[in-house]
C-alpha positions in Angstrom: 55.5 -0.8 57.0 53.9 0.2 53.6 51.5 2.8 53.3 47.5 2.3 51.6 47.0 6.0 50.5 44.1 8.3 49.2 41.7 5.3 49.7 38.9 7.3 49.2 39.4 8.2 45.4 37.2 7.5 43.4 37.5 4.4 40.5 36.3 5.8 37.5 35.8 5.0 33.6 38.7 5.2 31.5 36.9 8.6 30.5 37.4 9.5 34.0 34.1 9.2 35.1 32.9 7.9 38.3 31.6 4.9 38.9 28.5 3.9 41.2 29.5 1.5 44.0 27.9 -2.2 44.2 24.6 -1.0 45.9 24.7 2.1 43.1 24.2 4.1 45.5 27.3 6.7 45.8 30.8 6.6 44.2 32.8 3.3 44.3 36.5 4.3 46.1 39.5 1.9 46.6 38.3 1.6 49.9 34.8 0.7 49.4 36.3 -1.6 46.4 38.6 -3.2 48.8 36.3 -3.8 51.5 33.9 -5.7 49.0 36.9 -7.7 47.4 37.5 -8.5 51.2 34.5 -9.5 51.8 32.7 -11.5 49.3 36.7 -13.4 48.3 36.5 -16.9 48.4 38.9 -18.5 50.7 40.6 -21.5 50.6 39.3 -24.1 53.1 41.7 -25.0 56.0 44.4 -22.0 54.9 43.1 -19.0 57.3 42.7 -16.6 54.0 39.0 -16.0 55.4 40.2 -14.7 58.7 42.5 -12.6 56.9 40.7 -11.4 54.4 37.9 -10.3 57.3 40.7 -8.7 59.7 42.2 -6.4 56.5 38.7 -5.7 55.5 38.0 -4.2 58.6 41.3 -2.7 58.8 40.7 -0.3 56.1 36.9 0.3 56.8 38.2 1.3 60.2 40.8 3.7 58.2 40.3 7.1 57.3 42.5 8.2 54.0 45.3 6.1 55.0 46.5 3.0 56.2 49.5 1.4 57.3 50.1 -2.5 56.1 52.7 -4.5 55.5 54.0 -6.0 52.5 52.6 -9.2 52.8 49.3 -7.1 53.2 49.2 -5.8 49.8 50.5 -9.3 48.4 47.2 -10.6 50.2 44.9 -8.2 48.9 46.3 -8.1 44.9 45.7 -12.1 45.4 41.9 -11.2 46.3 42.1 -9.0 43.6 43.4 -11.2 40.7 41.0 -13.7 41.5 38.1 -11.8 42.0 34.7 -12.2 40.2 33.3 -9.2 42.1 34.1 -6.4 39.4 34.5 -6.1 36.1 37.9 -5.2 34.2 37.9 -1.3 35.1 37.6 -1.7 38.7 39.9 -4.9 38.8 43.0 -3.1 37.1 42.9 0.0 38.7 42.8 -2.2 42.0 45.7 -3.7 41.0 47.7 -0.5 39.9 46.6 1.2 43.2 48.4 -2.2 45.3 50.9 -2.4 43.0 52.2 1.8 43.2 51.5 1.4 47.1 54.2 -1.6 46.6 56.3 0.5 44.3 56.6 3.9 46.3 58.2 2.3 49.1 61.1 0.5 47.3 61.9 3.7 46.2 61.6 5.4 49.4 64.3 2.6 50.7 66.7 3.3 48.4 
């Protein structure tokens, strides 16, 4: 199993500062980021990526700081990611550099 860590972080500018999630309303996190790539992606009809993308959504909303996943997991949610017209650039790469570390930290930890 992989790990999902420090999901609530905040996303923030590449001046550091914070940015306002979709409702502007408080901070956008990798959770609350990953929650709305989850739910608004746009499946595939007759492929199941609409069940999965609800049951990892709700996995991590469910979550505290952590949470466990599995490989395929994070290869799911970087595909949500990359084709995502949710979020602009910012949010998109740091999205993928959180998934992609989380992918990362384990091969090292195997070795």
């Amino acid at each position: 199993m992989l790990r999902l860590t420090n999901l609530n972080k905040s996303i923030t500018t590449l001046e550091g500062t914070p940015i306002a999630d979709l409702m502007k309303n408080k901070t956008m996190t990798f959770k609350t980021a990953l929650i709305s790539i989850c739910e608004m992606s746009k499946p595939v009809p007759g492929t199941g990526e609409g069940l999965k993308a609800f049951d990892i959504g709700l996995r991590i909303l469910k979550a505290n700081n952590n949470l466990e996943v599995t490989q395929e997991d994070i290869e799911f949610l970087k595909k949500l990611v990359n084709n995502s017209d949710v979020f602009l650039a910012i949010v998109i790469g740091q999205l993928s550099h959180y998934l992609e570390d989380a992918l990362t930290c384990q091969k090292v930890e195997k070795k």
